[in-house]
N, C-alpha and C positions, 0 to 999 in steps of 0.2 A: 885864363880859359880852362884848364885844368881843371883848379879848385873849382869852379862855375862845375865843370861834367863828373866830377866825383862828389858835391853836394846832388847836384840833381838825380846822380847813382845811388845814393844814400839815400835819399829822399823818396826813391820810385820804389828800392828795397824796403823802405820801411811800411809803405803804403800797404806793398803788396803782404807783408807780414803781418800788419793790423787786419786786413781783408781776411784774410787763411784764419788769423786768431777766431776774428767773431764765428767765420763761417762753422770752424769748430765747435765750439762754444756754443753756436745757436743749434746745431743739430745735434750734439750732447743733451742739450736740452731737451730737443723734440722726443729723442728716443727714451727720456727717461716719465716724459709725458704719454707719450703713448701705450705706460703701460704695457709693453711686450714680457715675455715670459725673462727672468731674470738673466738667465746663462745667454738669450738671443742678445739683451740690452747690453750686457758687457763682453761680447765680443763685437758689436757694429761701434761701440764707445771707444773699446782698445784698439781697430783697425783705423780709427778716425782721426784717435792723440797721437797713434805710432807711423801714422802712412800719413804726411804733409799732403796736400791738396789729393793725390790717389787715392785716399782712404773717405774722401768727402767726395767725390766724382762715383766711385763704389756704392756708395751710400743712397746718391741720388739715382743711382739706374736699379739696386739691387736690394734698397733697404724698403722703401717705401711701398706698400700692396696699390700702388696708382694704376688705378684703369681706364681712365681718361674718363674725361667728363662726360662724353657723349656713352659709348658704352655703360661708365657707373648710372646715369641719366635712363636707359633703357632699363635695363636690370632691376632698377628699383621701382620703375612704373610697374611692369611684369610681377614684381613680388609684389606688389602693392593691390594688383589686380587678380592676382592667385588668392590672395586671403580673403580680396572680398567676395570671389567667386565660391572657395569653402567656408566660410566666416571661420569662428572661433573652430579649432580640433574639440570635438565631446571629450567630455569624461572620462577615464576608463570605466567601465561597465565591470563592477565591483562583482557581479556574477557570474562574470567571464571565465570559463573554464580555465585560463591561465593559470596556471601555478602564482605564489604571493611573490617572488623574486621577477618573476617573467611581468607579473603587472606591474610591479614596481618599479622594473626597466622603463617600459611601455608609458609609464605617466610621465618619468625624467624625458625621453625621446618626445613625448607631445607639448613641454614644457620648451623643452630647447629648441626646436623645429615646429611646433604648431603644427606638428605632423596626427593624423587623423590614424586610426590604429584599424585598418581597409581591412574587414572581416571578408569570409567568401571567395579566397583567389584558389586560383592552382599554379604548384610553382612546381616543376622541373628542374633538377639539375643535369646539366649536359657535361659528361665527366672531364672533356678534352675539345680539342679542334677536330677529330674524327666523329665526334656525336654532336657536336654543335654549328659545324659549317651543311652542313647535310638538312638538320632540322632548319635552320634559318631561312636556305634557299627554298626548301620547298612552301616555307609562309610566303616568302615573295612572292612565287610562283602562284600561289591559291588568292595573292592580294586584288581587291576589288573598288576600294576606295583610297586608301593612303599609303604609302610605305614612308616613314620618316627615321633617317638615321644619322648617329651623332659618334665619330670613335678619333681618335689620339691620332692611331693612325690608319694608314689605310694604304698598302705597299703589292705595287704590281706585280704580279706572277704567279706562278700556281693557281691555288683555287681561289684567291682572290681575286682574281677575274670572272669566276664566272657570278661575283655581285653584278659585277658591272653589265656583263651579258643579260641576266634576269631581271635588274630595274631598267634597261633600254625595251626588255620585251612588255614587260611593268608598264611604262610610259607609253608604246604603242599599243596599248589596247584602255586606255584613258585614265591610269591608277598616278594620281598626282605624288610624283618622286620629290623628295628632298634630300639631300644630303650635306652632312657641316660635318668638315674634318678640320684638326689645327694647323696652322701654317708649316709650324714648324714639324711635327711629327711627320705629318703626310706631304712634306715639300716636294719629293719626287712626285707621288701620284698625281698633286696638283698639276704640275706642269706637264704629264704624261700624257700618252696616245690614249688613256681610258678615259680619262676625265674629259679632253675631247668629244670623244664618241656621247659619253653622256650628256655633255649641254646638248652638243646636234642633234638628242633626240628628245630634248623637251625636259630631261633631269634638270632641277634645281639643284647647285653644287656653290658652295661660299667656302671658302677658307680660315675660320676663324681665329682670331689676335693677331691679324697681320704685325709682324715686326719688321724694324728697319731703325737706322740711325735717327733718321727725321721721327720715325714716330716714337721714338725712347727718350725725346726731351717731352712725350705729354705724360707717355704712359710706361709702365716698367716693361723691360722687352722679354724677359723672361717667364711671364705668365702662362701657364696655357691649360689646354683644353682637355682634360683626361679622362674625358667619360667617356663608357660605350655603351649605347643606349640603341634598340631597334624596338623601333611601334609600327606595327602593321593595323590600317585599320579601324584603328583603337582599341583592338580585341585583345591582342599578342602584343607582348613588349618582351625584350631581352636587354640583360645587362649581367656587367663582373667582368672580367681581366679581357678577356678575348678580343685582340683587335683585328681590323680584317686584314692579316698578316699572313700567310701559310707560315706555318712554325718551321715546313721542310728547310726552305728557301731562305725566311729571314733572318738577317745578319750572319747569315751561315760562315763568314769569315771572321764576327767576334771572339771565337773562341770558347763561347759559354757552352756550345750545345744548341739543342733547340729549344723555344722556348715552353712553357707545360702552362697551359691556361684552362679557365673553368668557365659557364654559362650559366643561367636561371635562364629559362624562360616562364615568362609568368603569364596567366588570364585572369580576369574578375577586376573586381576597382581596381585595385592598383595599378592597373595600367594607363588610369586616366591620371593619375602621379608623375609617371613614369616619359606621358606625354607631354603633360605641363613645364617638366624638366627640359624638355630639347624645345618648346615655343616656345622657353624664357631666353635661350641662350639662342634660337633663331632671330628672337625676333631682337636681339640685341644686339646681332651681327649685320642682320637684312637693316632694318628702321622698322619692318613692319610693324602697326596697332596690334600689342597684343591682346585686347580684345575679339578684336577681328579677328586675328588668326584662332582665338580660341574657339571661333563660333564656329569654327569648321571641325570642332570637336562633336556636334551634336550626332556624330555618328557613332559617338562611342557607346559601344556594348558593355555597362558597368554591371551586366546581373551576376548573380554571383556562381559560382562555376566550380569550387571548392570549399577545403575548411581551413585554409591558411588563412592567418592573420598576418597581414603587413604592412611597417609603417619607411616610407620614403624620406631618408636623410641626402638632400643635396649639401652640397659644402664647397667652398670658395673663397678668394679674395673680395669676394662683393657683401662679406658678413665679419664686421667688424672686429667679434672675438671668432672665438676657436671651439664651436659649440661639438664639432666631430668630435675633437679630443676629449671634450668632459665624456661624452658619449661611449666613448670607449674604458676610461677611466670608471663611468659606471658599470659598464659592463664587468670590466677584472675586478669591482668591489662586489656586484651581484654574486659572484660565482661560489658556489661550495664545496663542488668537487671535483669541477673539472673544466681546464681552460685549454684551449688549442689553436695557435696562430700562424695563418702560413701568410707569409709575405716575401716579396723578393729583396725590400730594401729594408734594415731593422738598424734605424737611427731616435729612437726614441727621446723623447724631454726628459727630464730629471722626475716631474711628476707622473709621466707613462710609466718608466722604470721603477718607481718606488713603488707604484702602485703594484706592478708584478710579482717586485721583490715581497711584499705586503703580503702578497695572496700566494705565493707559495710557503710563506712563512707560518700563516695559519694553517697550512695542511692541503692547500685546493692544486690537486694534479696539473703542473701549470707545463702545457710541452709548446715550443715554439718552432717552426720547421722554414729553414731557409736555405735559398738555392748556397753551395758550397763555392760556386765563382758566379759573380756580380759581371756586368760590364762596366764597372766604374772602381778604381782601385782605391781611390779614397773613401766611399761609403763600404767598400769591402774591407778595409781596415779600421774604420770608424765601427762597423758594426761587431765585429771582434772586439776590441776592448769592452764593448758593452754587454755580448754574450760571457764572456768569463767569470762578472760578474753575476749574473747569473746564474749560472752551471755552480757555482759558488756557495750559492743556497736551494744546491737541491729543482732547479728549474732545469728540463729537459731538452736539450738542444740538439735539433737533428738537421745534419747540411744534407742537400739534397743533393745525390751525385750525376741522376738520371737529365743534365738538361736546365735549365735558369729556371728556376720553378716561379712563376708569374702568378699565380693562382691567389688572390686576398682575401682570406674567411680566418672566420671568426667561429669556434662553437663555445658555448656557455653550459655546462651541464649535464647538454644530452637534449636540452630545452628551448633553446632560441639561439639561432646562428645569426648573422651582421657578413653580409656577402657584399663583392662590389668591386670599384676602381681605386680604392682607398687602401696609399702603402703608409706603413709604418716610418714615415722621417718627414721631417720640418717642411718641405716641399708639398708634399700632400696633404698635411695635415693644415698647411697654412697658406701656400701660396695657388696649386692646382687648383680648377674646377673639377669636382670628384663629383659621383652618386656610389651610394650604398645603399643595401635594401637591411632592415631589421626583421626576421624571420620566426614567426612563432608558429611553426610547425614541425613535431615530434622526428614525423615521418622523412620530411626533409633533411633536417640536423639529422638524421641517422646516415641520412646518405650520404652528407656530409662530410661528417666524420668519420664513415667506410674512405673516402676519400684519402684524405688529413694521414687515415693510419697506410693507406697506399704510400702517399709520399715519403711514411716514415720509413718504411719497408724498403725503400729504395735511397737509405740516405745513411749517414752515419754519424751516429751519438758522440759531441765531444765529450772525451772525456777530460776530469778534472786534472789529473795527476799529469798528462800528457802537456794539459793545457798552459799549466802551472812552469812545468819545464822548459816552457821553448826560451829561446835566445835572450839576453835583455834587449837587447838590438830591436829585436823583432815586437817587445812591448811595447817600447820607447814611440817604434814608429804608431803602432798604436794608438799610443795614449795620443800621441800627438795630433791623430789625426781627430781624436774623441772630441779634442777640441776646439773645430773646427766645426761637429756634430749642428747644434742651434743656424747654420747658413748651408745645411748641406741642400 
C-alpha cells in the first residue's frame, strides 16, 4: 500500500514537473516570438526560468498586451472606420513654411500614424489647473450641442465638482453629455454621490477596462485608460496632463505635494482628431456603431481658425508595435540645438536613452525636468540610476521641488513641441491608452518653453560630483531597481 501511494506521489510529481517544464518552455518561446524590445524579453524569460509556476501565472496576467476579444474587435472596426473616413494622410506640402527638420518630423509622424498634418487650428496653452479649470467650465457652460469627455481620473472635491454641477446643467437644457473615465483611476467618483447625480440627469457615464479576477483570465487587468480629452461641440477640444483632480485636495496625504499639470486647448480641424479619439474608445466600451456615432459628428465646425499645424498621435495596447516611441526617438534625432522634457515618470528603454545620450553628445542642449519625489519609490529609484547616467555626459537634470510636476512636453528647438498624456516609462509607452498632440507652432513652443524654464526655476540641478558621491548602498539599490526598468 505504501509503495502503490509513493509511486503514484512520484508519478503526480512528475506530471506536474513536465506540465511547469513545457508551460516554461512554450512561453519562452512566445516572448522571444513576439519580438519585444530586448531588455523587456529578458527579464519576463528570467522571471519565468527563476519563479516555478509564479513567474508563468505573472506572465499570463501581466506579460501579454490582451484586450479581450470583444474590446480588440471594437477598436479595430473604429480604426478601420477612421481611415476610411480620412483615406490615405496627404503628403507633406513641400512648400509648407515648415522649417526642413519640423517637415521631416511631420512625414515620420504621417508614416507611423496616418496622421494628417490639420493646418488652421488655434492652440492655447493653459499654464496650470488655475487657468485651465476656469477656461474649461465656461466652454461647458457656452455648450450647445455635445460635451464629450475622456480622463484617467476624475476625483470628487474641490473644483472638480463643479464638472459635474455644469454638465447636469449642460444636459438640462438638451446638450447630449458623455463622459468615460477608467475604472480604475476614477473608482471612487464612479461609485460616488456625483456620478449619481449625473446618470439622474441624463449624463452618459461608462467606466472604462472594467477589471476583476473573472475578467483577467480574458483580458490583462492592468491596462487602462490615460487620456484626457474634452470636445465641446466639435468646435473646442482639450488635452495634456490635467485630470479632473483639484491638485489642492488630491492625494494631499502622498506626500509629494500637489500635483503641477498643463492644458492645450485647441480650435480648427484638429479637433475633429481629437473627437474621433474618444468615439474610438466610446464606442469600444459602449458596443456603439462607430459609424453611427461618427454621423453625429456632422456638427463639427472644421474651418480653420488659426495658423497652427497639428498632427494627432493616439497610442495603445490596441497597436501592435510601439510607434509613440519611434516618434519620440525621431524627435531627439530631429533636434539641433535644443531638447527639453518634462515628465513625472523617466524610465526609459535602452534605445530612448541612447538616443539622448546621442543628442547631447553631438552638442544639442538636452535639459530634462522631473518632479524630485514620485508617488512610486521603485520608479523613483529606477529613474535615478538612469539620470546619473545622463548628468554624465553633459545632459541637464532638474528635480522639480515645487510639487509632483505632472506636466508631459516636449520642445524640439524652439520649433515643434509633442504635448499630451504621454510619460516617459514602459507603461505609457506600451501598455496605456495615451493621446499626444505634435505641435508646429513658433508661438506656442515659445510659451511652452517659458513654461519648461518656470519649472526649472523652481527645481534643482543634480549635480555630478554630488551625484557620484552618494553611498554604494544607495547605488546598488539603484541599479537594482534599473533592472526592473522594461516591466515598470
Amino acid at each position: 500500500m505504501l509503495v502503490n501511494e509513493l509511486m503514484w506521489q512520484n508519478s503526480y510529481g512528475a506530471f506536474l514537473f513536465a506540465v511547469d517544464f513545457l508551460l516554461r518552455a512554450y512561453f519562452c518561446i512566445r516572448i522571444v516570438q513576439r519580438r519585444l524590445p530586448v531588455g523587456v524579453s529578458w527579464a519576463w524569460i528570467s522571471i519565468i526560468l527563476f519563479l516555478p509556476v509564479v513567474g508563468t501565472l505573472l506572465y499570463l496576467n501581466l506579460g501579454e498586451y490582451r484586450l479581450g476579444r470583444r474590446r480588440a474587435r471594437r477598436l479595430h472596426a473604429a480604426d478601420v472606420a477612421i481611415r476610411s473616413l480620412m483615406g490615405p494622410a496627404p503628403a507633406i506640402d513641400e512648400e509648407s513654411d515648415l522649417t526642413e527638420s519640423s517637415k521631416s518630423f511631420a512625414k515620420g509622424i504621417r508614416a507611423l500614424f496616418n496622421s494628417e498634418l490639420l493646418d488652421g487650428n488655434d492652440v492655447e496653452l493653459l499654464r496650470d489647473a488655475d487657468a485651465a479649470f476656469p477656461r474649461m467650465l465656461t466652454d461647458i457652460e457656452e455648450a450647445q450641442v455635445s460635451c464629450d469627455m475622456e480622463f484617467f481620473i476624475w476625483s470628487d472635491g474641490g473644483r472638480a465638482d463643479l464638472f459635474g454641477e455644469a454638465l447636469i446643467r449642460a444636459a438640462a437644457r438638451g446638450v447630449r453629455c458623455r463622459i468615460l473615465v477608467d475604472q480604475i483611476g476614477s473608482a471612487g467618483f464612479v461609485r460616488g454621490p456625483m456620478a449619481k447625480k449625473l446618470r439622474a440627469a441624463g449624463v452618459q457615464l461608462r467606466a472604462a477596462l472594467p477589471s476583476g479576477i473573472l475578467r483577467s483570465l480574458f483580458a490583462r487587468p492592468d491596462l487602462r485608460l490615460h487620456r484626457k480629452i474634452l470636445v465641446i461641440d466639435g468646435t473646442v477640444g482639450f488635452t495634456g496632463s490635467l485630470n479632473l483632480a483639484d491638485p489642492r485636495f488630491f492625494k494631499s496625504n502622498a506626500g509629494v505635494g500637489h500635483w503641477v499639470d498643463a492644458l492645450c486647448r485647441v480650435g480648427g480641424p484638429a479637433v475633429q482628431s481629437l473627437a474621433q479619439v474618444f468615439l474610438s474608445d466610446w464606442c469600444a466600451e459602449t458596443g456603439e456603431d462607430f459609424l453611427a456615432a461618427e454621423n453625429q459628428l456632422s456638427d463639427l465646425n472644421s474651418a480653420t481658425v488659426g495658423k497652427a499645424k497639428i498632427q494627432c498621435l493616439p497610442s495603445g495596447p490596441a497597436i501592435r508595435s510601439s510607434p509613440i516611441e519611434e516618434a519620440l526617438i525621431m524627435a531627439i534625432y530631429t533636434a539641433r540645438s535644443e531638447l527639453v522634457f518634462t515628465t513625472p515618470y523617466f524610465v526609459p528603454s535602452e534605445a530612448l536613452l541612447y538616443a539622448l545620450m546621442g543628442a547631447a553628445r553631438r552638442g544639442v542642449d538636452v535639459t530634462l525636468i522631473v518632479p524630485k519625489v514620485v508617488d512610486s519609490k521603485l520608479v523613483q529609484y529606477a529613474s535615478s540610476a538612469f539620470m546619473l547616467d545622463l548628468v554624465e555626459i553633459g545632459v541637464r537634470v532638474a528635480l522639480f521641488r515645487d510639487g509632483l510636476l505632472h506636466t508631459k512636453s516636449i520642445t524640439v528647438d524652439g520649433e515643434f513641441s509633442i504635448f499630451g498624456s504621454l510619460n516617459l516609462d514602459p507603461r505609457s509607452l506600451r501598455i496605456n491608452f495615451e493621446i499626444s498632440l505634435a505641435i508646429y507652432d513658433k508661438i506656442f513652443t515659445r510659451e511652452l518653453q517659458s513654461l519648461q524654464q518656470d519649472y526649472v526655476a523652481s527645481s534643482v540641478l543634480i549635480n555630478l560630483s554630488s551625484a557620484q558621491a552618494q553611498p554604494a548602498w544607495k547605488r546598488f539599490r539603484e541599479d537594482l531597481a534599473r533592472l526592473a526598468g522594461p516591466l515598470l
